[in-house]
C-alpha positions, 0 to 999 in steps of 0.5 A, a space after each residue: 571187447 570180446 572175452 578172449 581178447 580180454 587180459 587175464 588181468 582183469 579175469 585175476 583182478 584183486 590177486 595184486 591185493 593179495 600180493 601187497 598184504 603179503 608184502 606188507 605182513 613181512 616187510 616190518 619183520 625181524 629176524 627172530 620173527 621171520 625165523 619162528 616156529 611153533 614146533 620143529 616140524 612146521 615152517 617159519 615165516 620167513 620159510 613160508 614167504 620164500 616158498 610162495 616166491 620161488 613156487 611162483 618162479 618154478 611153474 611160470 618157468 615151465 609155462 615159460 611165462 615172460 620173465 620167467 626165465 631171466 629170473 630164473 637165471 639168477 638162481 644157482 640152486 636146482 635139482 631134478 626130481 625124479 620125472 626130470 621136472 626142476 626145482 629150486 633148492 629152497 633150502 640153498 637160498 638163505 632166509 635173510 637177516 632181515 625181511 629185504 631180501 623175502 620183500 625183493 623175492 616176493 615183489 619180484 615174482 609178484 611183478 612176473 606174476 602180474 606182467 603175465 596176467 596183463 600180456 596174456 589173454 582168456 584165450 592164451 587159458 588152454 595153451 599147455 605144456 607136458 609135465 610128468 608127475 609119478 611117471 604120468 605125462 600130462 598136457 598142463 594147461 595155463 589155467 590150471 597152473 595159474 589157478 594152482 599158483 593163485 590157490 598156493 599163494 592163498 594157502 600159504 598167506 594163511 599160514 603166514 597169518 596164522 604164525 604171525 598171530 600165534 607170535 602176537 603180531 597183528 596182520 590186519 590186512 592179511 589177517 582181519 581182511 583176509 587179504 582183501 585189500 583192493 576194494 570193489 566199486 562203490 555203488 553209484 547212488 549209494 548213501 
């Protein structure tokens, strides 16, 4: 197989891992843990969880990735910055009673996330779109919009680990593994 016929799948292999520590850190949660916040100015869990989903749907969007826009259609709450670019209003999309509706966002956009990784390819990488930040334009490359995707989800995991363990809660794969839970091959011959 030649790398630019090769899926962008396998150039991201192990991100799906990732995205299942952080599903499963937050799918046990109740309320008051999704809620918690060790002092007013930083984020809760439950803050952090549905940031990392509606920032994934925002720049998929505007790299019009498949799906991206029929979920962004079931949002009711955007507003346009300054450079005209939009957002969602997080704060308009409630952090639910319970972690179903952070797990549904979560796996939603993970499935986009992954549906776009198996149907581009290494080739599809330079594509770019025009993006105006403080009154520059920029020609956006898919690279870089999926490495700051990839990256934001990771910081904002560590985050989550770091409050889930500041409230006692163990978060084994998203804490003691790092995230880490898709393993590599075993080697063969290997006792």
């Amino acid at each position: 197989m030649l790398q630019q016929e090769m899926s962008l799948m396998q150039i991201y292999e192990g991100w799906e891992g990732h995205q299942t520590s952080l599903v499963h850190a937050i799918a046990s949660l109740t309320p008051e843990q999704l809620r918690w916040r060790p002092a007013e100015n930083l984020h809760s869990v439950g803050e952090l969880a549905r940031h990392i989903s509606l920032g994934r749907l925002v720049w998929f969007l505007r790299m019009n990735a498949p799906g991206s826009a029929s979920l962004a259609e079931t949002i009711d709450a955007w507003e346009v910055d300054g450079d005209g670019n939009r957002h969602i209003v997080e704060s308009a999309i409630p952090i639910a009673a319970t972690a179903v509706d952070l797990v549904h966002w979560l796996e939603i956009t993970g499935e986009m996330v992954a549906n776009t990784l198996q149907s581009w390819h290494v080739s599809d990488l330079s594509q770019t779109y025009r993006h105006t930040w403080n009154g520059d334009v920029y020609n956006v490359s898919r690279q870089w919009t999926i490495w700051r995707i990839l990256t934001h989800d990771i910081h904002h995991g560590g985050q989550i680990a770091l409050m889930l363990g500041m409230q006692g809660i163990a978060v084994f794969e998203l804490g003691d593994l790092f995230g880490h839970i898709t393993l590599p091959p075993l080697a063969e011959g290997a006792e």
